[in-house]
C-alpha positions as CSV (number, residue, x, y, z in Angstrom):
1,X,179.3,-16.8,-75.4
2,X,179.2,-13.9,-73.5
3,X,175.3,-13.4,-73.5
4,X,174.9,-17.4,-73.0
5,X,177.1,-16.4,-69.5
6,X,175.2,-14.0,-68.4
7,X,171.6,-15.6,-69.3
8,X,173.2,-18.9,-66.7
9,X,173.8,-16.0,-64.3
10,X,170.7,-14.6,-64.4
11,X,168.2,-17.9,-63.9
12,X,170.9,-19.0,-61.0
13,X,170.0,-15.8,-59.3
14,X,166.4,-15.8,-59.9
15,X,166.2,-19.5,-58.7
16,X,168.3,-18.6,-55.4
17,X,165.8,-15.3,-55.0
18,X,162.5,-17.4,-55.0
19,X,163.7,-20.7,-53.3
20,X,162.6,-19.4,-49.5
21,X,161.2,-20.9,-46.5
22,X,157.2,-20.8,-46.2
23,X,155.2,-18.4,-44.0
24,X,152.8,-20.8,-43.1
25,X,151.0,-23.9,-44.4
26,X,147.7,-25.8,-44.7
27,X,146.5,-28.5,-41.9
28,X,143.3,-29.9,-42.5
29,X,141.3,-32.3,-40.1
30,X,137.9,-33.4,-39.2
31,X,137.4,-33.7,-35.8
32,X,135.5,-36.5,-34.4
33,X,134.6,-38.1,-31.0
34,X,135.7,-40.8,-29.2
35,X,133.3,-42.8,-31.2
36,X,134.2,-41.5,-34.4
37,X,131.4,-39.1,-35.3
38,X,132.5,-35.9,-36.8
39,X,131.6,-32.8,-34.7
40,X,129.9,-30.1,-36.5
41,X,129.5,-26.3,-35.5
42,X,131.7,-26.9,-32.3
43,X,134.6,-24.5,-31.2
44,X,138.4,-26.5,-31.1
45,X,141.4,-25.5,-29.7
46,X,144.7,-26.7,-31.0
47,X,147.7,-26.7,-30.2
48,X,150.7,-27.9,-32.9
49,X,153.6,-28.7,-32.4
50,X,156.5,-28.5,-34.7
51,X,159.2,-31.5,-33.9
52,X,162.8,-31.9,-35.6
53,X,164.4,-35.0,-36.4
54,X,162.0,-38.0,-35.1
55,X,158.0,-38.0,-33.8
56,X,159.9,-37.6,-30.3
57,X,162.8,-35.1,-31.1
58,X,163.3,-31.6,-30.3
59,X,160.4,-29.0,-30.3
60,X,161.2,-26.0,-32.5
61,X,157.8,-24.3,-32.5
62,X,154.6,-24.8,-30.8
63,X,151.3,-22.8,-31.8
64,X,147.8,-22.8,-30.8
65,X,144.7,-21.9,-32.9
66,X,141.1,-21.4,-31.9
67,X,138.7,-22.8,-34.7
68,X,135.0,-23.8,-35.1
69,X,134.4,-27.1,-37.3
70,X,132.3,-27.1,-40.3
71,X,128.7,-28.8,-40.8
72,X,131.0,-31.9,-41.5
73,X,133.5,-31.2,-38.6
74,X,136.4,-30.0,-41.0
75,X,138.7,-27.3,-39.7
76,X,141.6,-25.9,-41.6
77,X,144.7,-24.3,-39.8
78,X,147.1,-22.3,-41.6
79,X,150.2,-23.3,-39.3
80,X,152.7,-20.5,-38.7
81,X,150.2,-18.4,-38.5
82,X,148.9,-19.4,-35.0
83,X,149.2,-18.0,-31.5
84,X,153.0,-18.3,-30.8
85,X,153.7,-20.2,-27.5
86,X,157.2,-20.9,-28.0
87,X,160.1,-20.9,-31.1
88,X,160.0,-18.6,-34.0
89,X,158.3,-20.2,-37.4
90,X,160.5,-18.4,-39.8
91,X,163.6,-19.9,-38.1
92,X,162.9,-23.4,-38.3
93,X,165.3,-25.1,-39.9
94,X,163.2,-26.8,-42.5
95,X,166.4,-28.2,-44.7
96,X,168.7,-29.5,-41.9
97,X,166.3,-33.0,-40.6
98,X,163.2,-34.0,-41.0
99,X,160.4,-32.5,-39.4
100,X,157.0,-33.9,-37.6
101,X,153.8,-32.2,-36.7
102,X,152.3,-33.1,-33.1
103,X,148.8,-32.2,-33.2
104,X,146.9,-31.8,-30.2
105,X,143.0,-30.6,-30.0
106,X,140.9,-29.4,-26.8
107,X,137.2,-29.9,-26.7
108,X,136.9,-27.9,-23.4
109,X,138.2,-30.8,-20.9
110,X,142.3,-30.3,-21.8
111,X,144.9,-31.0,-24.3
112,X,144.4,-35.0,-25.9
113,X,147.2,-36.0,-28.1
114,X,145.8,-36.5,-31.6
115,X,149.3,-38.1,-32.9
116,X,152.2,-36.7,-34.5
């Protein structure tokens, strides 16, 4: 009994050890124009935008990446790991509500909203 205890003890502590918050995570788009074709080989900026609680809730963290697109126009982001414009990534409150991603790309002429 005693061992049984103490194997419990030991898998509740490694599960409570390794359940963290990420550092970061994968976005992936293609970018395209307004109509619809995929720009290759072209410097973005981004800027994303981490909402809580609904599409139009309070910003928690806001970011912004320079990228170039692909011979397809794919770019992938690793968010959190971004230019910090405001909030801190590792304290987002990731359990507490339900969070959004605002994405927002400039092509040289200023921020467009892509959607959240």
């Amino acid at each position: 009994m005693k061992k049984l205890s103490l194997l419990f003890f030991y898998f509740a502590i490694s599960y409570v050890t390794f359940a963290q918050s990420p550092q970061s995570f994968q976005y992936q788009a293609v970018v395209r124009d307004n109509a619809g074709v995929a720009i290759p080989t072209q410097s973005v900026v981004f800027q994303l935008s981490i909402i809580s609680g609904s599409p139009t809730g309070t910003i928690e963290y806001v970011e912004t990446h320079t990228a170039t697109t692909n011979t397809f126009g794919i770019v992938t982001l690793s968010v959190g790991a971004g230019n910090t414009q405001s909030g801190t990534f590792s304290t987002i409150g990731w359990g507490s509500a339900a969070h959004f991603l605002k994405v927002e790309t400039d092509l040289g002429s200023g921020y467009v909203d892509m959607g959240t």
